[in-house]
C-alpha positions in Angstrom: 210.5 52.6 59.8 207.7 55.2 58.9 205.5 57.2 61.7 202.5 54.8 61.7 204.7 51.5 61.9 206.4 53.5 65.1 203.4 53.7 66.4 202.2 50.6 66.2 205.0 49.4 67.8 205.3 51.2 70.9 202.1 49.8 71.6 202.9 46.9 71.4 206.1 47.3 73.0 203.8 49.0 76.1 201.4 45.9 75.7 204.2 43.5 76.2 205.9 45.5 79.2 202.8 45.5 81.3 202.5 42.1 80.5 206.1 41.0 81.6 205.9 43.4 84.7 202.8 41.5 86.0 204.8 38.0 85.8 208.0 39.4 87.6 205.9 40.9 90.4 203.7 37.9 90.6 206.3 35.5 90.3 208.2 37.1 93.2 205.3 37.1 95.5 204.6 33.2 94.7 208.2 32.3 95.1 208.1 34.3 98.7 204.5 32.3 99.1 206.6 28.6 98.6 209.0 29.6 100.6 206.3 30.6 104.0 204.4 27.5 102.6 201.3 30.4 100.9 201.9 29.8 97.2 198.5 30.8 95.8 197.9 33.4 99.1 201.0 35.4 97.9 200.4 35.2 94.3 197.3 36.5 94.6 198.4 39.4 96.4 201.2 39.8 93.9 198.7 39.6 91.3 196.2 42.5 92.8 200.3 44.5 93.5 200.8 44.4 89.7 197.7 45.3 88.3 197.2 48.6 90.5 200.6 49.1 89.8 200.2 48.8 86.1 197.1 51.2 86.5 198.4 53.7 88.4 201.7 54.0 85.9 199.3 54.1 82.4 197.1 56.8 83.8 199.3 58.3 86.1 203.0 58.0 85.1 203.5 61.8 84.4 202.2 63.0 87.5 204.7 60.7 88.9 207.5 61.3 86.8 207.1 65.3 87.1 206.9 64.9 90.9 210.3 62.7 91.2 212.3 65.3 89.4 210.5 68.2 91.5 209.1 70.2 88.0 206.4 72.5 88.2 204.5 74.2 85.7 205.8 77.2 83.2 203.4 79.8 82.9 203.8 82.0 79.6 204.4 85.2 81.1 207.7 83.5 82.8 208.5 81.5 80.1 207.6 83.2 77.2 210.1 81.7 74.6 210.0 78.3 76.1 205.9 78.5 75.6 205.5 80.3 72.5 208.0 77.4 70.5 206.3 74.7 72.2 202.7 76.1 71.0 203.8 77.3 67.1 205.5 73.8 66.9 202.6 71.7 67.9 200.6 73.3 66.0 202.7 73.0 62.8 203.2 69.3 63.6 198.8 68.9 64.0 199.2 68.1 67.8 197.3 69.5 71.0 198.7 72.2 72.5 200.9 70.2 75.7 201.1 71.2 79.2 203.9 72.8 79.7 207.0 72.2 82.9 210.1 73.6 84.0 212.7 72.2 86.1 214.5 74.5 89.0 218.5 72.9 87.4 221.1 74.5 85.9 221.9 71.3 83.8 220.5 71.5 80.1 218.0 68.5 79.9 214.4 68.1 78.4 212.2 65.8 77.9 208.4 64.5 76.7 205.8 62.4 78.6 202.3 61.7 78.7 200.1 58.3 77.7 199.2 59.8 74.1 199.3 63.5 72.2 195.7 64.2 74.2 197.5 64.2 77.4 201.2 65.2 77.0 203.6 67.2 78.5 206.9 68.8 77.6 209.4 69.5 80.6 212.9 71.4 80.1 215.4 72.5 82.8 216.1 76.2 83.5 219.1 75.6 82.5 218.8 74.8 79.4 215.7 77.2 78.5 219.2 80.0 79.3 222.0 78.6 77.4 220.1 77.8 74.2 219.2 80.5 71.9 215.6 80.6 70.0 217.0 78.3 67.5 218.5 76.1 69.4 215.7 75.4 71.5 213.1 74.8 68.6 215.7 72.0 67.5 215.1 70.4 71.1 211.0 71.0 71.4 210.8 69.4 68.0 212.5 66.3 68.8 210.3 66.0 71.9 207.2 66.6 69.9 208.3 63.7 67.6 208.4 61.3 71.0 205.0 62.5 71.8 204.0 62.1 68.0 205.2 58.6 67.6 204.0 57.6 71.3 207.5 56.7 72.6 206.8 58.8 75.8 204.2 56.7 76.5 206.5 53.6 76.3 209.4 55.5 78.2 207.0 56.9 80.7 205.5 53.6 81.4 208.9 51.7 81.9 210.3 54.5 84.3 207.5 54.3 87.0 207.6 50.3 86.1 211.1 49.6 86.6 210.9 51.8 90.2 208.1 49.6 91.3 209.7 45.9 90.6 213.2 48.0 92.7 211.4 48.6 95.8 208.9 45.5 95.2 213.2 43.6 95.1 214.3 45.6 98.0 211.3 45.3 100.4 211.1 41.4 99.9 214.9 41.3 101.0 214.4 43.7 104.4 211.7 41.5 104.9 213.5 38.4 104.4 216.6 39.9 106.7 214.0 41.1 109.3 211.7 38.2 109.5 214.3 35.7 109.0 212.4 33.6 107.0 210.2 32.5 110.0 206.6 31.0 108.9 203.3 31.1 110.7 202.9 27.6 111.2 204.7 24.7 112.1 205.4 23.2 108.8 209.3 23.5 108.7 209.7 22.0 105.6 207.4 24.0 103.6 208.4 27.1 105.1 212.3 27.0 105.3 212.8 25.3 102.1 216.5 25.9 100.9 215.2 25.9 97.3 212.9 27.8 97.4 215.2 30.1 99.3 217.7 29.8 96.8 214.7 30.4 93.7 214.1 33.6 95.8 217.5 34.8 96.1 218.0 34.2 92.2 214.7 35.9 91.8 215.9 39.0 93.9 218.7 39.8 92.3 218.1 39.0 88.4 214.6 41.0 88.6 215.9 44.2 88.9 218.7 43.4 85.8 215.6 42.0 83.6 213.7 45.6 84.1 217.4 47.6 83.4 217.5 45.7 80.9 213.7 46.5 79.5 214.6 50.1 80.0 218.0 50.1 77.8 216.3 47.7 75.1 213.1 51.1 74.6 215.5 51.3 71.8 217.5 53.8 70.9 216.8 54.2 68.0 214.3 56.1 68.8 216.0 58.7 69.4 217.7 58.8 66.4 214.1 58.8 64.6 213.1 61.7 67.1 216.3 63.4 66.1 215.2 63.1 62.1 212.2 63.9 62.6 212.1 66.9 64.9 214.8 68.1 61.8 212.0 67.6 58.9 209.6 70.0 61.4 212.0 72.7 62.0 213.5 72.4 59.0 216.9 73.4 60.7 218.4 70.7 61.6 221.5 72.3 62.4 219.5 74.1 65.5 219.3 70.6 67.1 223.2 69.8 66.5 224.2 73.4 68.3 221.9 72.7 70.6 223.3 69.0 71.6 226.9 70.0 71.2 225.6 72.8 74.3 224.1 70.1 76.0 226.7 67.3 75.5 229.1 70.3 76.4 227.7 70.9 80.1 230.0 69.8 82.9 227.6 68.6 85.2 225.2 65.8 86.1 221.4 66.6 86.8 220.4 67.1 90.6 216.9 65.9 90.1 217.2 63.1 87.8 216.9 59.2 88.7 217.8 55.9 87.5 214.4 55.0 86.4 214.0 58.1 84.7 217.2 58.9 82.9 215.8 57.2 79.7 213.2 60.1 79.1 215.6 63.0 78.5 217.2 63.8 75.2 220.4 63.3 76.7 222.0 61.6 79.7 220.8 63.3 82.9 224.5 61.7 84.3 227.5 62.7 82.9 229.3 59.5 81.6 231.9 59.1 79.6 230.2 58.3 76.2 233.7 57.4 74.3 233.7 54.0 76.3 234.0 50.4 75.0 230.7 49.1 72.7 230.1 46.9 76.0 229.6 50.1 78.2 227.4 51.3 75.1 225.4 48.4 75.7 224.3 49.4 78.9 223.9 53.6 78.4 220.3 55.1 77.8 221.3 57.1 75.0 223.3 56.5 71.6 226.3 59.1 71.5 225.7 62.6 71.5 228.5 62.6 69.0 226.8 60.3 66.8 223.6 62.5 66.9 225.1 65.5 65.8 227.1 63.6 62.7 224.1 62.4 61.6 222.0 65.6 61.9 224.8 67.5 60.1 224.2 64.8 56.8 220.6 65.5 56.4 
């Protein structure tokens, strides 16, 4: 797959997720409609959900994803290293200089977000801007360039705040449900305590939140691979990216400030897994193996 092709795609792939996002949300406020006897009232207010929603996570999605893992921004004088790699590197790659984050953790972790290269953002932990040498940590700020390069932050940025929405959209329909118990406003009994409809709605509940784990695991990974390759071909060193992920993969510890929803974006797993599991717990991990990673990096 070449650069432009990559590109192409994740725009598409962001394209279709907005697009699928909009159904589930809408399609869980019309089944919670049929079941209080309000189809079209609740799917337009499902509708009007989604679409802010879908706003708010194109334009807005950093902000949100930097605020859910507490990061705050690096000056230079602080972070000298950490700034100066970041600026000679985007600038060898033709990219605007990004804004540039730190997270308060002692867990090595970084990652890229951002809606395109105009408006990106580079965040790495504390921890990991001490354990890796120079090196080591142009190896990591290249491979987060190539994400913001190829526009797969925008596509992992997107599906983090996306896939938090349709979770508490899932979980504030069922309080609801257990709160109200599934009384109507009127005094059509049929309509509004339906047992298919409840059914539909339970079914709806609990394969919603699966179908947007399952968009997040399916951003390929791949793509980091590619991001692996290609942060290599900038630094030319792509040794300094193998040290740097044996360090990372080497780290006891989970993350204290990472989430679910937006364990995809790092370079590696935020939560320490086991990563020499069956190829059916593979199918459900963010990240290919950091193993893997550094094989491959050690043949180019």
């Amino acid at each position: 797959m070449t650069l432009y092709s990559q590109v192409s795609s994740n725009k598409w792939k962001s394209f279709f997720i907005f697009t699928l996002f909009i159904v589930l949300i809408t399609g869980f406020f019309y089944l919670i409609g049929l079941y209080y006897g309000d189809g079209m009232g609740y799917l337009a207010i499902g509708l009007l959900v989604s679409l802010f929603s879908s706003f708010i996570s194109y334009f807005y999605s950093d902000k949100i994803v930097l605020l859910s893992v507490r990061a705050h921004p690096a000056d230079k004088e602080e972070y000298f290293d950490f700034y100066t790699v970041v600026e000679n590197l985007a600038m060898a790659d033709g990219l605007p200089m990004p804004k540039i984050y730190a997270i308060d953790d002692p867990a090595p972790n970084a990652f890229a977000t951002g809606r395109d290269p105009s408006h990106a953002v580079v965040c790495a932990t504390t921890g990991l801007l001490q354990l890796l040498n120079r090196t080591e940590l142009e190896g990591v700020i290249a491979h987060e360039l190539s994400h913001v390069k190829n526009y797969d932050m925008l596509v992992m940025t997107v599906v983090s705040v996306l896939v938090g929405t349709i979770s508490l959209v899932a979980d504030w329909i069922m309080r609801s449900m257990w709160w109200g118990g599934g009384r109507g406003r009127d005094n059509d009994r049929e309509e509004r305590g339906n047992p298919i409809f409840f059914v539909l709605l339970i079914i709806a509940l609990i394969l919603a939140p699966l179908a947007a784990m399952l968009i997040q695991l399916a951003i390929s990974r791949k793509r980091e691979y590619l991001a692996d390759a290609s942060g290599a071909l900038l630094t030319r060193y792509p040794e300094g990216l193998a040290r740097a992920l044996e360090k990372i993969g080497g780290y006891p510890r989970s993350m204290r400030s990472a989430t679910s929803s937006t364990a995809h974006l790092f370079i590696s797993n935020p939560f320490k897994k086991n990563e020499k599991g069956s190829w059916f717990t593979g199918l459900f991990s963010t990240h290919p193996p950091i193993a893997e990673r550094i094989k491959i990096l050690r043949q180019l």
